[in-house]
C-alpha positions in Angstrom: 4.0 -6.3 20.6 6.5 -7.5 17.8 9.8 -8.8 19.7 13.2 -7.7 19.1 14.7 -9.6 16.0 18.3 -8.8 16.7 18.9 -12.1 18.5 17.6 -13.9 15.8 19.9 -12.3 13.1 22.9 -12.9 15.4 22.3 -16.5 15.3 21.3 -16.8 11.8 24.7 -14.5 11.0 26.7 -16.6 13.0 25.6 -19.6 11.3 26.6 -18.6 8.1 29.9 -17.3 9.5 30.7 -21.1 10.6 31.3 -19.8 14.2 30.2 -21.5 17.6 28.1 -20.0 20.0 31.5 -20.2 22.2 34.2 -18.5 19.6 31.7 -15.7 19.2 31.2 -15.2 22.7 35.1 -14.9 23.4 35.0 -12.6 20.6 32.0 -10.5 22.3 33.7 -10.5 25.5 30.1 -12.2 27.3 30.2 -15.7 28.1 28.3 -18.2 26.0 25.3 -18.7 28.1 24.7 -15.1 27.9 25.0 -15.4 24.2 22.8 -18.0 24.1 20.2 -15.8 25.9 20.7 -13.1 23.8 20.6 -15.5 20.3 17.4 -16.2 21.8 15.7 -12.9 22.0 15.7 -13.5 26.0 18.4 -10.8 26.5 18.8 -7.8 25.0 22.5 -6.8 22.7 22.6 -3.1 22.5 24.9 -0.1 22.6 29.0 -1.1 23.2 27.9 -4.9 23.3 26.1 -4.8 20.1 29.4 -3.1 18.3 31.4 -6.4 19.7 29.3 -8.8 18.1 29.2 -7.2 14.9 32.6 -7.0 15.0 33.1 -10.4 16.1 30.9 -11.4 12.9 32.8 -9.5 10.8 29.8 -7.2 9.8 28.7 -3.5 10.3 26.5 -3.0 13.1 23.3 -1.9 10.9 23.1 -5.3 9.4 22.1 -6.2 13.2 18.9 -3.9 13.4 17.1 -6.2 12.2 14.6 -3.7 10.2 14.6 -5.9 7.0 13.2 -9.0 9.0 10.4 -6.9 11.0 9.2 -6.3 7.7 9.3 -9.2 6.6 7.5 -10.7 9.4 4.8 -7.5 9.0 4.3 -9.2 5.6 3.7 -12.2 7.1 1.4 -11.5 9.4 -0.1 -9.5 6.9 -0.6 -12.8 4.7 -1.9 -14.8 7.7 -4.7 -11.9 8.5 -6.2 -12.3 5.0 -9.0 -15.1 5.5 -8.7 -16.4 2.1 -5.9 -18.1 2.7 -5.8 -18.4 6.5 -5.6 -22.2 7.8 -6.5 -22.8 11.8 -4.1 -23.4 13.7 -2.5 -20.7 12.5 1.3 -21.3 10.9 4.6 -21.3 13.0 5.0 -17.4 14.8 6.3 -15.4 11.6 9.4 -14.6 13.6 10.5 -17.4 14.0 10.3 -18.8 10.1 11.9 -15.3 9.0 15.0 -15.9 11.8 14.9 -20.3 10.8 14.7 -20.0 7.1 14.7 -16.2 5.4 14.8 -17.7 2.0 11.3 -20.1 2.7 9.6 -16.4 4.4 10.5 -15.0 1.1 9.3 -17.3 -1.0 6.1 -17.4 0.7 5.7 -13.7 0.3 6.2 -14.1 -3.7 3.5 -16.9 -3.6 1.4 -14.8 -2.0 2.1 -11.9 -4.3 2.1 -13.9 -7.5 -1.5 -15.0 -5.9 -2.8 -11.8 -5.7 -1.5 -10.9 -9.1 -3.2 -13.9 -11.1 -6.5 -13.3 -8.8 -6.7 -9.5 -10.2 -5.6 -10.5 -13.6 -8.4 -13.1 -13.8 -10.8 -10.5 -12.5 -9.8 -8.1 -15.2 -10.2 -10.6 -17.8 -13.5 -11.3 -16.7 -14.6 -7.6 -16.6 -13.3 -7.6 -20.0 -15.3 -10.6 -21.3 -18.3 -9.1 -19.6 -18.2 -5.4 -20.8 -15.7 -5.7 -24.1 -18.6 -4.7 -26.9 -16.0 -6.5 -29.7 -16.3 -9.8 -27.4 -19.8 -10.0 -27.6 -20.1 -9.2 -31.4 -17.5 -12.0 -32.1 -18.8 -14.4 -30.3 -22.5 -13.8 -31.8 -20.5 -14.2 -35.3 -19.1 -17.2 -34.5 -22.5 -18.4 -33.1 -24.1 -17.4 -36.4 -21.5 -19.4 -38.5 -21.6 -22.0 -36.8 -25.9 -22.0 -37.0 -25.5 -21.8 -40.8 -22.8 -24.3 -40.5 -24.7 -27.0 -39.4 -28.1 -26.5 -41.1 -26.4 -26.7 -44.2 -24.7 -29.7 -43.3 -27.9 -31.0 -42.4 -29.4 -30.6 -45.3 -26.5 -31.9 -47.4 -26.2 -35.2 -45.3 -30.4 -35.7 -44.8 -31.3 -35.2 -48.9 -30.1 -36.9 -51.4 -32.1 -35.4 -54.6 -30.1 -32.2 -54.6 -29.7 -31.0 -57.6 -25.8 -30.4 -58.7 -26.8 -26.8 -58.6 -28.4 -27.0 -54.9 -25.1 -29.2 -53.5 -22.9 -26.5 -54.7 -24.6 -23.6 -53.3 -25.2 -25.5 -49.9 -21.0 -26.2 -50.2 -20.4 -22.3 -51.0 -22.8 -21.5 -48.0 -20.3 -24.2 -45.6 -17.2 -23.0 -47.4 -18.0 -19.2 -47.1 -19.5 -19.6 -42.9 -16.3 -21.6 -42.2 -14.0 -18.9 -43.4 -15.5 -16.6 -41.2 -15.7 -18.7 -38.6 -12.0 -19.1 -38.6 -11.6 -15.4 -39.0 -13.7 -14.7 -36.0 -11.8 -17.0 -34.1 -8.6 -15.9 -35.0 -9.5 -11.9 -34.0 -10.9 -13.9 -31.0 -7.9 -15.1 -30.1 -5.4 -12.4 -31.0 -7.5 -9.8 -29.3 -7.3 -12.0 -25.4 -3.7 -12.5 -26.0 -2.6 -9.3 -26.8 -0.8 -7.8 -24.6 -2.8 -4.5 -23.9 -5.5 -7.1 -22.1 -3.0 -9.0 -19.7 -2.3 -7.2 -16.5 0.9 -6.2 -16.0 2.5 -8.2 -13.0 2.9 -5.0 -10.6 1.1 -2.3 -11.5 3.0 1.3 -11.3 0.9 1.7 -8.5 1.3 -1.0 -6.4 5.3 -0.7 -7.2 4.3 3.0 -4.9 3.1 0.6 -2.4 5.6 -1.7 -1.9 8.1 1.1 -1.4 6.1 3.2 0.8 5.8 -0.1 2.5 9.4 -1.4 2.7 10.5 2.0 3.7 8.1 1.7 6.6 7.2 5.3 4.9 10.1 7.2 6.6 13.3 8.0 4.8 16.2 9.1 6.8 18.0 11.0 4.3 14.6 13.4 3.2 14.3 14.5 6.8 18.0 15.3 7.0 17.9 17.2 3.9 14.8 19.5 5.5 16.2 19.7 8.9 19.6 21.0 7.0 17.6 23.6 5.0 16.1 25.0 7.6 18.7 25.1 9.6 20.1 28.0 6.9 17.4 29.6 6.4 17.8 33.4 7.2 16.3 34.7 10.1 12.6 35.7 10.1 12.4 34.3 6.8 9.4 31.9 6.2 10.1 28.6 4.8 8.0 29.0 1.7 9.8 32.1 1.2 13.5 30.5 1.4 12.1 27.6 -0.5 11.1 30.1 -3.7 14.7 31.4 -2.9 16.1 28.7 -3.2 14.6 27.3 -6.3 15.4 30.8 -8.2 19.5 30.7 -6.9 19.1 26.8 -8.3 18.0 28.1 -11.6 14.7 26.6 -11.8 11.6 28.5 -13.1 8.6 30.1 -11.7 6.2 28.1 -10.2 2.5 28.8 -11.5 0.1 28.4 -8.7 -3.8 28.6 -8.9 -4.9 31.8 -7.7 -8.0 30.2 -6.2 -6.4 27.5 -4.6 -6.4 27.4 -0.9 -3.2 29.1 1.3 -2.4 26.0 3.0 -2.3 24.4 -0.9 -0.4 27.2 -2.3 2.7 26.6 0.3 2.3 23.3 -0.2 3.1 23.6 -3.8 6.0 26.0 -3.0 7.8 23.7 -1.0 7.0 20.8 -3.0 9.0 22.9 -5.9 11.9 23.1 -3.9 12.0 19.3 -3.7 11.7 19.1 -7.2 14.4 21.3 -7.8 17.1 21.7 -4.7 16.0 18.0 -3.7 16.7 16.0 -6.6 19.8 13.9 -6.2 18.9 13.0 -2.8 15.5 11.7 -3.9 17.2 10.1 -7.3 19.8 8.6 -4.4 16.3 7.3 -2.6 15.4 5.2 -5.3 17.9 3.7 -7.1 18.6 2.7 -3.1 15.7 0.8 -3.5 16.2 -1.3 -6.4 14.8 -1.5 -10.1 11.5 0.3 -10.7 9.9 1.0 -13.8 9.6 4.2 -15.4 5.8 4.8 -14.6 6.5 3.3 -11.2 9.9 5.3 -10.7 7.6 8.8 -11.6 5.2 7.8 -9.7 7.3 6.8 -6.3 9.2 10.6 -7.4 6.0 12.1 -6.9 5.6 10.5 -3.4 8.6 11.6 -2.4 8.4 15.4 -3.6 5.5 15.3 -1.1 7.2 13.5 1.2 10.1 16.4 1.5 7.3 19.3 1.4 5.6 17.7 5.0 9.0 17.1 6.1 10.4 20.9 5.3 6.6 22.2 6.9 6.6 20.1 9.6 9.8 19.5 10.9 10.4 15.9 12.6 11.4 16.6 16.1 8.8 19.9 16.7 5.9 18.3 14.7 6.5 15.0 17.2 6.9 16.7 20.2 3.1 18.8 19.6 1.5 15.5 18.2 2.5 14.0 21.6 1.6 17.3 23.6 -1.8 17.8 22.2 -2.4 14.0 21.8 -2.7 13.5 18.0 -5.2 16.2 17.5 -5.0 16.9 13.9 -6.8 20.3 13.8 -4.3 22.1 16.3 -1.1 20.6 14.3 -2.4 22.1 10.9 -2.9 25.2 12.9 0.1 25.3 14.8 2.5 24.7 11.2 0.2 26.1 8.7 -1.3 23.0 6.7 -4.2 21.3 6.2 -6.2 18.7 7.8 -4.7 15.8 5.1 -0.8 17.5 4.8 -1.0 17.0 9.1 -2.9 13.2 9.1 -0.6 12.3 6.4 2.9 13.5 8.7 1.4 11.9 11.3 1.6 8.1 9.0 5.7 9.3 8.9 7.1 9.7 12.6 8.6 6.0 12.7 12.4 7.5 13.0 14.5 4.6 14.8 14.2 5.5 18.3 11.8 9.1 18.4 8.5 7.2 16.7 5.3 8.7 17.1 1.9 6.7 17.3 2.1 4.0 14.1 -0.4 5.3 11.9 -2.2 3.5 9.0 -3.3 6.2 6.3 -6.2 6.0 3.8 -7.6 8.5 1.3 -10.9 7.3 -0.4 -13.4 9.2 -2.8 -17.0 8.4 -2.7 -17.1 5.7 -5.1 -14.3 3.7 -2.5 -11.9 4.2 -5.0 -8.7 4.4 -3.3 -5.9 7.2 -3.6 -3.5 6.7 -1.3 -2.9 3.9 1.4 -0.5 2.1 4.1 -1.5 -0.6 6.1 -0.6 -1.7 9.6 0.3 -4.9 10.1 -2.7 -7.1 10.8 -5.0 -4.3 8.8 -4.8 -4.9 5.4 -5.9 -2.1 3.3 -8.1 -2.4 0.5 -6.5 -1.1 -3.5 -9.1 -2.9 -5.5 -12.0 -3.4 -3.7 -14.3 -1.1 -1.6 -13.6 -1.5 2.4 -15.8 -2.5 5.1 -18.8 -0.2 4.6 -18.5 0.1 8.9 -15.0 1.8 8.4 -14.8 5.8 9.5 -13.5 6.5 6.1 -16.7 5.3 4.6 -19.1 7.0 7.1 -17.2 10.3 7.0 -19.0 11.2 3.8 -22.3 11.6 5.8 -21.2 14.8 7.8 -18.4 16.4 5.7 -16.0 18.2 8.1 -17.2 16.5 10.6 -14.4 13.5 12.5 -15.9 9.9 12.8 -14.6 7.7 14.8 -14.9 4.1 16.5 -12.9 1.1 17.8 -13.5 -1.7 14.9 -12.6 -5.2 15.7 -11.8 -7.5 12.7 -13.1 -11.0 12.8 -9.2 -12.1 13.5 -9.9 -10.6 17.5 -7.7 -7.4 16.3 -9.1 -4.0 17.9 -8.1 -0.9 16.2 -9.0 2.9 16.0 -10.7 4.5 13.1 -10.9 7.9 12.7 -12.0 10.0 9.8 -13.4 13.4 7.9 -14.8 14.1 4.6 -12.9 17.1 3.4 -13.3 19.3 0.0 -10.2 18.5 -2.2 -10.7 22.5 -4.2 -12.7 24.9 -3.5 -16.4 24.6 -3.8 -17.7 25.8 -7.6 -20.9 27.3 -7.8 -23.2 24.7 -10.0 -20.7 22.1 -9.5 -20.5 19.3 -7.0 -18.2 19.2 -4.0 -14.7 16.7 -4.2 -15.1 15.4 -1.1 -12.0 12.9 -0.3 -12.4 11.1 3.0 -8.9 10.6 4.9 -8.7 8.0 7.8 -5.6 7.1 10.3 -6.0 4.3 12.4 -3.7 2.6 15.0 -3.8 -0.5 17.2 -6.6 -0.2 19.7 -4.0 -0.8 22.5 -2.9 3.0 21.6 -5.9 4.9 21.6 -5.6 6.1 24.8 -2.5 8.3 23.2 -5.4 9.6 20.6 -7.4 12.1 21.5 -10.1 10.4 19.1 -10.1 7.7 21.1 -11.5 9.6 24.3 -15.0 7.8 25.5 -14.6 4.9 23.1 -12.5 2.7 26.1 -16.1 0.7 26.9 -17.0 -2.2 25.2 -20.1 -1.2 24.1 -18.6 1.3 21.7 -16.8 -1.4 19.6 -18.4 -2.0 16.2 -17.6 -5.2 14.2 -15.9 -4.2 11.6 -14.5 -6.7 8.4 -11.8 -5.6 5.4 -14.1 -6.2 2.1 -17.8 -8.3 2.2 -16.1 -11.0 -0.3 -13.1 -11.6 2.5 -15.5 -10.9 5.9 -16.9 -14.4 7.1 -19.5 -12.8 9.7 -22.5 -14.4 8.4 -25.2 -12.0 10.3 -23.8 -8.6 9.1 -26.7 -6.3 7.8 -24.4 -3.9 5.8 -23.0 -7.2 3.9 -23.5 -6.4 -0.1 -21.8 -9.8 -1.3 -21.4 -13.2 -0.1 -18.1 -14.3 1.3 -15.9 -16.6 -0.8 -14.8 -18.5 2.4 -17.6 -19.3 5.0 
């Protein structure tokens, strides 16, 4: 389990304030022993004592949460669990780098980001050069010029009783290949370095990410915003029902909604209306909050968020928590019990990390049968997959062989890490006669040390039932794995 980082920041704060150990003590009211303790992470600062040494720093208390550096470190860690760059032993705990030197933890998390970036822009290059038909045409031009080239040349060096007539055609033929050698060349050129073919540094989606990510996925001000709707809503008045309300007092227009799409669907869309319309400066408030975003990315994180509100105003924080706990995580009875479906419940579920009332800590996944993935956030020490298919021994992957149906197992990653996997194939839309069934497969999982919270996890306790499980074929190093479809770039 992560330690508290509050101790850390006090020390590091302190620091920068110029202040002793002792002067900030006096100013605590403690004695500078126990401040040393508590600098230390060996003593706990909370409640009345906390507020002292914030105010003995000169800062707000928040600063002292220390919810900015557990991120950081869940990078980190992150980082360190991704065996192409490991190194054994491994680094100096990430804690302790992020409290020492905050600036050197975030420069190593732009390394590893601008890593990642040039790795998938060389890989999209390379697909390019592989699959571009205008590549391949080009360069059998060039290849052709340069043929005729150099047998005229040839021929021009190795005889000398040319006639004039013979020379000058053999010069045209040089002449005429060279030009369109250099026009080849050029179109060559201008076609890899225009800037349709480069990758863009973050990629809109990725941007959705990294929010989701830094926000640890739960935004304060959303929930309070439901919880303050509902709270007027008028008396035996479904919250769909004040939602449409709501959106037709705001001005906003009708909502059309499929008339073959499924109930659960249909609210959905309601709600998520109302947090287009009634919800829009406190979204707008969300993420300019969160710093500069492009405008696909900003859409894009919008979009998120719209949802976001619509499983926050369906199932409320405090209620849907106290089930989940009641009825141990069992997806099926919390979609009953508020009206949703299977993915609106497992995706509330990735939510409940409010400061003090979390729920279990969820990683979510949403895949489609090619492996192509939707939606995602990772766990620390469970990197999730964007570009590249997962573990084909992951529940999201074997859900697809009995749609409706939950799969489940305790994987253990080649770092020692245990976690749960569980997962079901579910029909996007309704089935169509003649046409083939969306199936999207939608996985949770949580540290193995948890399960026994989970009612998936019942029976899977013995060690027998672990499988070993690895992130993608080209980052697993277990050599003897007979679902492995391509060799491992580090053995």
């Amino acid at each position: 389990m992560r330690q508290n980082l509050t101790g850390y920041k006090i020390r590091s704060l302190r620091r920068e304030a110029g202040l002793t150990q002792a002067s900030l003590a006096k100013k605590a009211q403690i004695s500078a022993s126990y401040l040393n303790l508590i600098e230390a992470n060996r003593r706990p600062a909370a409640g009345a004592l906390l507020d002292r040494i914030a105010a003995g720093l000169g800062i707000d208390r928040s600063v002292l949460d220390g919810r900015a550096e557990s991120r950081m470190v869940e990078a980190l860690e992150e980082i360190a669990a991704d065996p192409a760059v490991a190194v054994a032993p491994r680094p100096v705990a990430a804690e302790q780098l992020v409290s020492d030197h905050p600036d050197w933890a975030s420069f190593v998390q732009r390394l590893y980001r601008g890593y990642l970036e040039q790795s998938e822009t060389v890989m999209a290059l390379a697909d390019r050069l592989n699959r571009d038909p205008f590549l391949g045409d080009s360069v059998h031009r060039m290849l052709s010029s340069v043929t005729a080239i150099h047998s005229a040349a040839e021929i021009l060096q190795g005889t000398e009783r040319l006639s004039p007539s013979d020379r000058r055609r053999f010069l045209d033929i040089v002449s005429s290949d060279s030009e369109t050698l250099a026009r080849t060349a050029k179109s060559l050129v201008e076609f890899i370095e225009s800037t349709h073919v480069r990758m863009r540094s973050v990629t809109p989606t990725e941007a959705v990410d990294a929010f989701l990510f830094e926000s640890d996925n739960h935004f304060a001000e959303i929930e309070a915003l439901t919880e303050s709707f509902r709270s007027q809503a008028q008396d035996r008045e479904s919250v769909e029902d004040a939602a449409a309300r709501a959106v037709k007092l705001a001005g906003g227009r009708m909502l059309d909604i499929d008339p073959f799409a499924l109930p659960e669907s249909r609210r959905f869309a309601i709600l998520r209306h109302w947090a287009l319309v009634c919800g829009h400066e406190v979204i707008e408030a969300v993420l300019a909050a969160h710093g500069t975003l492009s405008p696909e990315a900003r859409e894009l994180c919008a979009q998120a968020l719209h949802s976001y509100a619509a499983g926050a105003l369906a199932m409320p924080y405090g209620p849907f928590l106290e089930a989940a706990e009641t009825w141990r995580y069992d997806i099926d009875r919390l979609a009953r019990r508020f009206g949703v479906s299977y993915e609106q419940a497992a995706h509330r579920l990735s939510t409940l990390r409010r400061p003090g009332q979390p729920g279990v800590r969820f990683a979510f996944m949403r895949s489609d049968a090619s492996g192509f993935v939707t939606k995602r956030l990772p766990l620390t020490n469970l990197p999730l997959p964007r570009h590249a298919t997962a573990c084909p021994l992951w529940a999201v992957h074997g859900a697809f062989q009995s749609p409706g149906v939950t799969v489940r197992n305790i994987g253990e990653l080649p770092s020692g890490d245990r976690f749960l996997f569980f997962a079901r194939a579910i029909d996007k839309v309704p089935a169509v006669a003649g046409r083939p069934r969306r199936l999207l497969s939608v996985m949770l999982a949580c540290n193995a040390d948890e399960a026994g919270r989970v009612i998936y996890g019942d029976g899977l306790q013995h060690e027998q039932a672990v499988v070993p499980v690895g992130t993608v074929c080209r980052l697993c190093r277990r050599p003897d794995c007979r679902h492995r479809q391509e060799a491992p770039l580090v053995v």
